[in-house]
NUDREN-447959 format. One record per residue: residue in three letters; x, y, z of N, C-alpha, C in turn. Coordinates in steps of 0.1 Angstrom, whole numbers, plus 2048, in hexadecimal, padded with zeros to 3 digits. Example, Ala and Ser with C-alpha at 12.3 -4.5 7.8 and 13.67 -1.06 7.14 Angstrom:
2
ALA8847C784E87B7D384E8847DF84ESER8807EA8478897F584788180084F
END
This chain:
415
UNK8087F480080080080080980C800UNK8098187F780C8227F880682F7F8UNK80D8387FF80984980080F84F7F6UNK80C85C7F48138687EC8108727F7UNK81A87D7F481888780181B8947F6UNK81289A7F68148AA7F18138B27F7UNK81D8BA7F68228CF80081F8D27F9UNK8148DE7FA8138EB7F38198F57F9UNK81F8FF7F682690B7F88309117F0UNK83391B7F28399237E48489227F0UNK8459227FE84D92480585991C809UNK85391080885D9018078609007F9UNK8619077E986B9047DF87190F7E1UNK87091A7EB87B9227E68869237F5UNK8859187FC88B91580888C91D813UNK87E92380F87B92C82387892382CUNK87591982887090F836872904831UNK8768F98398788E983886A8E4835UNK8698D883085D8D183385F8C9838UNK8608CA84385E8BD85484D8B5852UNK8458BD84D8378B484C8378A2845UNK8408A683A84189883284588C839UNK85589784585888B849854883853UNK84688B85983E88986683887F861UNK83288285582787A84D82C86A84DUNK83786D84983E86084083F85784AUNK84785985584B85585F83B84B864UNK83185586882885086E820848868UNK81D84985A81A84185181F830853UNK83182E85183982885183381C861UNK83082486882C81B875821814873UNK81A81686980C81186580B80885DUNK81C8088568197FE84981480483CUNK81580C83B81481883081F81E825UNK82381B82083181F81883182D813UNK83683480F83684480B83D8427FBUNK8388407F383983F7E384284B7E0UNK84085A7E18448617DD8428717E5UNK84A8787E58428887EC8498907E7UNK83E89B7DE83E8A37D48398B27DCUNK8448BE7D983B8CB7DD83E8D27D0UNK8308DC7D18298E17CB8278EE7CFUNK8258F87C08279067C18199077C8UNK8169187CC80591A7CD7FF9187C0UNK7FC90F7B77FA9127A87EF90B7A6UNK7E690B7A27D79037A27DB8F8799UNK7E28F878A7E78ED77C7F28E7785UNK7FE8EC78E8058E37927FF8DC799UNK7F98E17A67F08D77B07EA8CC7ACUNK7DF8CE79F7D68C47967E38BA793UNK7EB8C078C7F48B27897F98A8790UNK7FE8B379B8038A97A57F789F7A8UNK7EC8A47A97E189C7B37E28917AAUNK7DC8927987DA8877937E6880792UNK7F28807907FE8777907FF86C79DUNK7FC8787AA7FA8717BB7EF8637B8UNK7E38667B07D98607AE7DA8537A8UNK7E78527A07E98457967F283F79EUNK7F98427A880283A7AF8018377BDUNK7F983C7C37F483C7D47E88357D5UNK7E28337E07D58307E37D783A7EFUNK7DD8457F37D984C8017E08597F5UNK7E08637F97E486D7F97E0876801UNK7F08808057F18898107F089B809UNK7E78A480F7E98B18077EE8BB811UNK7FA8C18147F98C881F7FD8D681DUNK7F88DE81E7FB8EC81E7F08EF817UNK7EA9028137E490C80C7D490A812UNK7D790681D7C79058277CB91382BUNK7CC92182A7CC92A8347C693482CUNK7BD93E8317B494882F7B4953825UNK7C39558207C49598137C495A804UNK7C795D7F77C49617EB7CB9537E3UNK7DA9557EE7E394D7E47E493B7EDUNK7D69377F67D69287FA7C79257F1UNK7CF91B7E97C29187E17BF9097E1UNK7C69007E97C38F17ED7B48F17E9UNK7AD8F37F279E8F27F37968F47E6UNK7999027E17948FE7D27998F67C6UNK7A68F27C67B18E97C07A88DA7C2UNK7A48D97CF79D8CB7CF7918CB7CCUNK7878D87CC77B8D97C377C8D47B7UNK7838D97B27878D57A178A8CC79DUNK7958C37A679A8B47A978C8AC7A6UNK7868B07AE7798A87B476A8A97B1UNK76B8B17A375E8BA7A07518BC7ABUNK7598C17B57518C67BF7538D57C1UNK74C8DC7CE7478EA7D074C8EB7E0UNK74E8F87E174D8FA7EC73F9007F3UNK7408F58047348F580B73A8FE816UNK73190682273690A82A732901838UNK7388FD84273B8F384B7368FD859UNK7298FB85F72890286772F8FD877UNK7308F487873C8EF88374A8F2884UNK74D8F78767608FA87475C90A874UNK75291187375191B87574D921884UNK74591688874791D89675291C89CUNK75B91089A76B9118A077191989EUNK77391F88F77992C88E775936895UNK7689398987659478A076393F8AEUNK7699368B376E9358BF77C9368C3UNK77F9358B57939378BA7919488BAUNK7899508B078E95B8B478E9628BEUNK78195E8C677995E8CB7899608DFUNK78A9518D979394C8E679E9528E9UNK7A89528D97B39568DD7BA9628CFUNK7B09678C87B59708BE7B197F8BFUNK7BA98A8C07B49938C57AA99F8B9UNK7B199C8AE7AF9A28A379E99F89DUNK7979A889978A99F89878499688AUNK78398A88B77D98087F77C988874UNK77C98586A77A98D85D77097E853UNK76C98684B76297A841770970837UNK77E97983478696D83178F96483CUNK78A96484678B95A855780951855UNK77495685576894E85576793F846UNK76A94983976C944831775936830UNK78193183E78492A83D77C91C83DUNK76F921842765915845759910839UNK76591583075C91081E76890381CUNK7608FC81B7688EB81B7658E280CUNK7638DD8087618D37FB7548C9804UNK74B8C87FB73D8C580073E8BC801UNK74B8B07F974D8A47F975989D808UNK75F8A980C7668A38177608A1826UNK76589782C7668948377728A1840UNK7648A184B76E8B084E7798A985AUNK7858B085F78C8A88657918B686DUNK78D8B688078B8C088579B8C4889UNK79B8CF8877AA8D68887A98DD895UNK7AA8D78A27AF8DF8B47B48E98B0UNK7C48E98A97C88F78AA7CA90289FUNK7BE9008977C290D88C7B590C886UNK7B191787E7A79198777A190D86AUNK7B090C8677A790185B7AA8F385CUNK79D8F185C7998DD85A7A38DA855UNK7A58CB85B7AA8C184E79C8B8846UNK79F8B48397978B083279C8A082CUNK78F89983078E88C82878A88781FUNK79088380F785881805787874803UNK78286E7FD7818627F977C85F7EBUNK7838557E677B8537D27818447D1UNK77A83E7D67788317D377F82D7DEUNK78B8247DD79481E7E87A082A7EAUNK79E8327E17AE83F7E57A78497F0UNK7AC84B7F87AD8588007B7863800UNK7B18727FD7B887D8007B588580CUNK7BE8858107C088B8217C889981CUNK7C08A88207C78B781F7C98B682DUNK7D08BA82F7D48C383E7DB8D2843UNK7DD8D784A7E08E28487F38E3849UNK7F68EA8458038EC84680E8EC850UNK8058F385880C8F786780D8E886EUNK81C8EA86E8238DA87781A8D7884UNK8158DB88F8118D68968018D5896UNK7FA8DA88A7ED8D98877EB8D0880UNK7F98C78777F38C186F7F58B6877UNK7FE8B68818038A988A7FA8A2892UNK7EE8AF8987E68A989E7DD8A2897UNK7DA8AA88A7CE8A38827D489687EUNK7E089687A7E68868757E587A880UNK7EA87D88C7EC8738987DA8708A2UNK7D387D8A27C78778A67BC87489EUNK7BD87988F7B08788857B386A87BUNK7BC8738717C186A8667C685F867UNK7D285A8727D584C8737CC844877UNK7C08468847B883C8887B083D878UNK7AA8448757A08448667AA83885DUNK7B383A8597C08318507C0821853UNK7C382285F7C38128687B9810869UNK7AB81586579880E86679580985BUNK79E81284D79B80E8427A280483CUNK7AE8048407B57FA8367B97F083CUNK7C17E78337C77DB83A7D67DC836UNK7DC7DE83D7EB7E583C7F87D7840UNK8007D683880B7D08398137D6844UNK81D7CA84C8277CE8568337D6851UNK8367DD8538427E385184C7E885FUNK8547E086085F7DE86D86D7E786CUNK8737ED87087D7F68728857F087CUNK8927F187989A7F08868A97F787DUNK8AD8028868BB80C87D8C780788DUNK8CF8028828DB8018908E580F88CUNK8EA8138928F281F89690181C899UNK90E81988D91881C88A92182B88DUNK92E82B896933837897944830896UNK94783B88A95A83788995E82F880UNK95282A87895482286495082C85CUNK95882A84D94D831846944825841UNK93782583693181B82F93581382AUNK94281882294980C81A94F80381FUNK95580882F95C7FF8359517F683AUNK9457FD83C93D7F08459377E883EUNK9337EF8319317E58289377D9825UNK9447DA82594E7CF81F94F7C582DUNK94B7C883B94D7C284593E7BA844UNK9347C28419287B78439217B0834UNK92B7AE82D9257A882091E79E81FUNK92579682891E786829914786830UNK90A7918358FF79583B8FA79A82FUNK8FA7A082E8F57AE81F8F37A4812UNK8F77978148F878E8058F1787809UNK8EC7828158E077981A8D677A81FUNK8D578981D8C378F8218BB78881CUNK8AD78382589F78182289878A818UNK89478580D88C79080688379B80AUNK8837988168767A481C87C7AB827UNK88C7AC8288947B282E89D7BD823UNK89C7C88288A57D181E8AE7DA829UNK8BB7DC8218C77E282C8CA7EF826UNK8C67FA82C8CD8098298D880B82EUNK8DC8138288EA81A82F8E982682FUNK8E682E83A8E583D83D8F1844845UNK8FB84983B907856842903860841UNK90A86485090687185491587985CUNK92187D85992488085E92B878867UNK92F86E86A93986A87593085C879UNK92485D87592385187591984786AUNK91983B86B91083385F8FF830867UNK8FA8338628EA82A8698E681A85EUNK8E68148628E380785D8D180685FUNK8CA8068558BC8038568B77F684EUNK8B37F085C8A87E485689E7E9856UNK8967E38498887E38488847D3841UNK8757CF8478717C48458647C8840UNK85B7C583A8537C383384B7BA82FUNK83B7BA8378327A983482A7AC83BUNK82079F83781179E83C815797848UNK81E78D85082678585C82A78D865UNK82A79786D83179C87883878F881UNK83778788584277B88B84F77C882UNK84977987685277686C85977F866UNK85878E86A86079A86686979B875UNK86279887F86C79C88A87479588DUNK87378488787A77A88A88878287FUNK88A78387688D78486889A78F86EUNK89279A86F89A7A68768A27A7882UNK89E79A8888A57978958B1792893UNK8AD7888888BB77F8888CA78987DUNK8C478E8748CB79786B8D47A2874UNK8CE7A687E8D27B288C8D87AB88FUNK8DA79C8968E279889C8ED793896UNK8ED7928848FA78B88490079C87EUNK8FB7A587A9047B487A9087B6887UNK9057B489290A7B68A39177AD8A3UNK9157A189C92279989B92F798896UNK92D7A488A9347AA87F93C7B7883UNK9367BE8849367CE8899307D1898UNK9337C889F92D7CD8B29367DA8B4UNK9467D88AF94D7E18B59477EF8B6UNK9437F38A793F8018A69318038A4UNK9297FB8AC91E7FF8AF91A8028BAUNK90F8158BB9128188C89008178D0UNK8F78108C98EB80D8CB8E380A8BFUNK8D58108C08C680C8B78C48168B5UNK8BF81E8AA8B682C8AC8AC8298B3UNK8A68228B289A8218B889581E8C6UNK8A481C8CC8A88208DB8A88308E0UNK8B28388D58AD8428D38BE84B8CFUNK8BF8588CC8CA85D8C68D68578D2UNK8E38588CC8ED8598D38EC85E8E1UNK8E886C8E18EA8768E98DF8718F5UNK8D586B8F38C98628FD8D18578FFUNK8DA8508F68DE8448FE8E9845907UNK8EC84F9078FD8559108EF85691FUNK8EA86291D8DE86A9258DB85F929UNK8D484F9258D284692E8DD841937UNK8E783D9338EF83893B8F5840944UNK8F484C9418FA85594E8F385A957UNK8E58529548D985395F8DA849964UNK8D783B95D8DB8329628E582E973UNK8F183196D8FF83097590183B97DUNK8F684A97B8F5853986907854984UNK90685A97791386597491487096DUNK91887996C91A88996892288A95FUNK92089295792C89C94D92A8A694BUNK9378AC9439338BF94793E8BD938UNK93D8C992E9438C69239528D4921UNK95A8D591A9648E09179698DE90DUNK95B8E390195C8EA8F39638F48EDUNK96C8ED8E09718F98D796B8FB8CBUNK96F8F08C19718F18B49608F38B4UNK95B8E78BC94B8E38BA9408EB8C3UNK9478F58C993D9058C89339048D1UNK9318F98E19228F38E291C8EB8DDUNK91D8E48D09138D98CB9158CF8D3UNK91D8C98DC91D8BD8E39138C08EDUNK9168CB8F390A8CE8FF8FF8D28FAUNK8FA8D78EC8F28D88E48E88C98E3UNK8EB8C38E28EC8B48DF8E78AE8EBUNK8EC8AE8F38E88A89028E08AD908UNK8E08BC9088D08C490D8C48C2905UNK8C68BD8FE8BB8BA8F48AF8AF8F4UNK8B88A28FF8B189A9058A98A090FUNK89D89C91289789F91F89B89792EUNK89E89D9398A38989448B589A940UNK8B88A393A8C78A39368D18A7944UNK8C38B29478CC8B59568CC8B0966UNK8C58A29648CD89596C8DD89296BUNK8E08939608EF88F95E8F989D956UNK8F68A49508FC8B294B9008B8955UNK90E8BF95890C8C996090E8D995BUNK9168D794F9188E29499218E2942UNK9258ED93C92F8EF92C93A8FC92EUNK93E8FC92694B90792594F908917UNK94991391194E91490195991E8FFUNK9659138FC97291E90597991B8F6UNK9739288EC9769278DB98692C8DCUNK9889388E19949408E099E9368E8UNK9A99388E49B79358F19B593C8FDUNK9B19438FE9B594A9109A6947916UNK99994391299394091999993391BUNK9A09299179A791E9179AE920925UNK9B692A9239BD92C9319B592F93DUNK9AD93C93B9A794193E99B93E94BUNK99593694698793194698F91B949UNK99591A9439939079449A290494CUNK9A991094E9B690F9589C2906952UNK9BE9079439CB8FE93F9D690A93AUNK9E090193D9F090993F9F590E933UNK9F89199319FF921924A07918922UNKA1291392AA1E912926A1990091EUNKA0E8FB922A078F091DA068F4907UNKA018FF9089FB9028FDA079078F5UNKA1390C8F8A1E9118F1A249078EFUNKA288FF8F8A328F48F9A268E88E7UNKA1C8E48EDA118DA8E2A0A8E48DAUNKA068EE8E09FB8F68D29EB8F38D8UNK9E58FA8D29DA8FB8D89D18F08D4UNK9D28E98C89CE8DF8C49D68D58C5UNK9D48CC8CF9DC8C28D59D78B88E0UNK9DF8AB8DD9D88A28EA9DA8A58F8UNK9E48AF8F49E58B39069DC8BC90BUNK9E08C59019D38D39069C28C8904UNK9BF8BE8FF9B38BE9009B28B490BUNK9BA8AB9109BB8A391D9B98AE92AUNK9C18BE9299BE8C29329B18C8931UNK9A98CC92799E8D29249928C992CUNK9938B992B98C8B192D98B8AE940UNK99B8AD94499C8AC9539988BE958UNK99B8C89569948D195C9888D195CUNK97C8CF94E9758D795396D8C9959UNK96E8C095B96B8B496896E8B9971UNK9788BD9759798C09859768D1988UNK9748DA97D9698E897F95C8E3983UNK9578DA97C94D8DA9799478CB984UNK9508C498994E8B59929438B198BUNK9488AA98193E8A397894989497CUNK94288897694987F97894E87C968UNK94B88595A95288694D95289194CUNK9608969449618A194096989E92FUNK95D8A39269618A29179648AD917UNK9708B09089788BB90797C8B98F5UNK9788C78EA97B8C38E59828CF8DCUNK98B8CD8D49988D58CF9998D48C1UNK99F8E08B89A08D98AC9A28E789EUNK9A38E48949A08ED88A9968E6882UNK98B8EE8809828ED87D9838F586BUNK98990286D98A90A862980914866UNK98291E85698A91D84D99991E84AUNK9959258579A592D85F9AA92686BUNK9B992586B9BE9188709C091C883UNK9B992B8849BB9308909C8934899UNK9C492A8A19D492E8AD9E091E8ADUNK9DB9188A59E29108A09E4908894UNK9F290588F9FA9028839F38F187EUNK9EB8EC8869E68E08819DA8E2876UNK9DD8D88689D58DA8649C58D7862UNK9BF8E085B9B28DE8609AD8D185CUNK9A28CF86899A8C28679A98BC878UNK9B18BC8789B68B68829AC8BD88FUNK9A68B489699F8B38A19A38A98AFUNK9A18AB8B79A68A48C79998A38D4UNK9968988D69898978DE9928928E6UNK98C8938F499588D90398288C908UNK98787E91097A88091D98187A92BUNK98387C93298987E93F98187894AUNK98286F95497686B95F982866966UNK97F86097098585997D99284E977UNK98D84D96E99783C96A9A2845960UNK9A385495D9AD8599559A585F94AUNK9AE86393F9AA8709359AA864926UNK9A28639219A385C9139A5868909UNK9AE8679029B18728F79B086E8E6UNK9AA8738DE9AB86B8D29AE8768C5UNK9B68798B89B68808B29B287C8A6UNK9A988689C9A48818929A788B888UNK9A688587A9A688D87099B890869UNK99489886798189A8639818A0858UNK98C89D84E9898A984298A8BA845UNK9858BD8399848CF83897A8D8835UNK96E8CD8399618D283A95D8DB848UNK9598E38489598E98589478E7860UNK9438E285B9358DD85A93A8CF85FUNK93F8CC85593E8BC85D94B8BA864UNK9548BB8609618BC8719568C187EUNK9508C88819478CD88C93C8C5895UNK9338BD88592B8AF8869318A788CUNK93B8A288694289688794C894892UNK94F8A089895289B8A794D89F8ACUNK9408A78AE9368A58BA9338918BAUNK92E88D8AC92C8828B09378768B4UNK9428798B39498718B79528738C4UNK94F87F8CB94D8838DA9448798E1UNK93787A8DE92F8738E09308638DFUNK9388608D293A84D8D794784B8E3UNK94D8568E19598538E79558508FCUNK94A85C8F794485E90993D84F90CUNK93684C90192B83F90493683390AUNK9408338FE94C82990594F82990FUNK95483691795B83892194C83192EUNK94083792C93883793793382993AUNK93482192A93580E93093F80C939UNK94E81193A95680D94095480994CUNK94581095094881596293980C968
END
């Protein structure tokens, strides 16, 4: 079974805004057994829209419409699907009282007839009630296909997708399993891991498929399974996981579906009721960026020091000049000490530290760029490691935040 998902907006082709909606869609779809065929955006244009719709039409049985539900000249969804659907617009006296209750509640400015107007709907849809914004979402139906409009706005269409549209989806159809499991590689690139799990990758079950997702410092490995058998997908997927665990255990640092890196550190240092506190250079805060991002972060976080310059180095993290003249500012010494100070500033029981030329400009030291130095320091001593990350300054940046991050997960099994 498949979807098509269409964006309308002039504002997502000319990259004022992401479209996160698709990937909400997709995703949630995906849990249902629903596959996402394709996702196409679209100008405000009445001939583009039509096209898209009829093309969506020949290859989906669901389609998604999201955007040009809003009260002005240039959202024309609503009559776009009149035309689709040689239907008319009816006015919906229920979506209209909502509207002059939201104004009512929380708008100060007073209703106007093009506010009211949002409660002109297609006589043929199923209205689908919108909590937080003026306009419906809409359900059509033409035979076994369903088109679902919703409104644009990420958290209006989120509600209408998670409490309207999925239960509607899962009453109507009979939907195939579709199983996920992503294991999470840090310190290969693809090719190397490729060539390590071949004799896996050459004996997949047909209803097993293996992605390979890089990102910067590390590989994501994604199973997907596929069938009318859930036993038989999870048996399938079990056994494939376990013999890549057997292959590549080394450099695996969990499941996504356990949750990001930065949650699986955040557990264990909840777990073992231990602390870290971080003493950032090259990487500017993204490590502690990263870890506050978890919720409950400040059970185990205690704080950061973004010590960019050399003399906050001295300054601020108490490491010794004569340290930094003698090695240079990028170095395993300066970042061993970067790592034991700001542990014992900060009485954390880890202290990550990390050092480097990033670029463009090679700074206060002669190393070339992309040379970087992570230290993490705890009770049992200072682990120090140096890397080479290219001359990307984007990804030298990425790429050892996240490999700060494996380095920490290592160190916090230790204990």
């Amino acid at each position: 079974m498949y979807a098509e998902i269409i964006t309308i907006g002039d504002e997502i082709l000319i990259g004022q805004i992401i479209d996160t909606n698709s990937a909400f869609i997709a995703n949630e779809l995906n849990k249902i057994g629903i596959s996402v065929y394709q996702i196409t955006s679209v100008q405000d244009d009445k001939p583009h829209i039509l096209d898209a719709l009829k093309e969506a039409r020949s290859r989906a049985q669901i389609v998604f419409i999201t955007g040009g539900l809003g009260p002005t000249k240039d959202d024309i969804t609503k009559h776009t699907l009149c035309e689709f659907f040689n239907d008319t617009l009816i006015r919906n006296e229920e979506v209209l009282a909502h509207i002059e209750s939201l104004f009512k509640k929380y708008i100060s400015t007073p209703i106007s007839d093009i506010n009211r107007d949002q409660a002109l709907v297609p006589s043929k849809a199923q209205i689908l009630h919108n909590n937080f914004g003026t306009a419906p979402g809409m359900w059509m139906e033409e035979g076994e296909r369903v088109f679902v409009s919703m409104p644009g706005v990420p958290y209006e269409m989120k509600d209408l997708m998670t409490n309207q549209v999925l239960p509607k989806l899962v009453e109507k159809y009979k939907r195939p399993f579709i199983i996920h499991k992503t294991i999470m590689t840090y310190g290969l690139g693809e090719s190397a891991i490729a060539e390590r799990i071949a004799a896996v990758e050459d004996t997949l079950p047909g209803f097993i498929k293996l992605a390979y997702l890089p990102n910067l410092g590390k590989v994501r490995l994604r199973l997907t399974a596929k069938g009318q058998e859930k036993e038989v997908l999870e048996k399938g997927i079990k056994e494939v996981s376990s013999n890549l665990y057997d292959l590549i255990g080394d450099i695996i640092s969990g499941e996504e579906e356990e949750g990001t890196i930065e949650a699986v550190v955040g557990k264990l240092l909840t777990d073992k009721k231990l602390t870290m506190a971080t003493a950032e250079s090259f990487t500017g805060g993204k490590i502690s960026e990263q870890i506050t991002s978890v919720p409950g972060a400040s059970a185990y976080f205690v704080g950061s020091l973004v010590c960019y310059a050399t003399s906050t180095k001295v300054d601020l993290l108490r490491v010794p000049e004569e340290l930094i003249r003698k090695y240079s500012v990028v170095s395993a010494e300066v970042a061993a000490a970067m790592a034991s100070n700001i542990r014992e500033i900060m009485k954390a029981d880890f202290g990550i530290a990390t050092t480097g030329n990033a670029g463009p400009a090679k700074g206060d030291s002669e190393s070339p760029i992309g040379t970087v130095y992570i230290a993490i320091a705890s009770e049992k001593g200072v682990d120090v490691q140096k890397f080479l990350m290219g001359n990307h300054r984007t990804r030298i940046v990425q790429k050892g935040v996240h490999k700060a991050l494996e380095m920490l997960q290592k160190e916090i099994l230790k204990f």
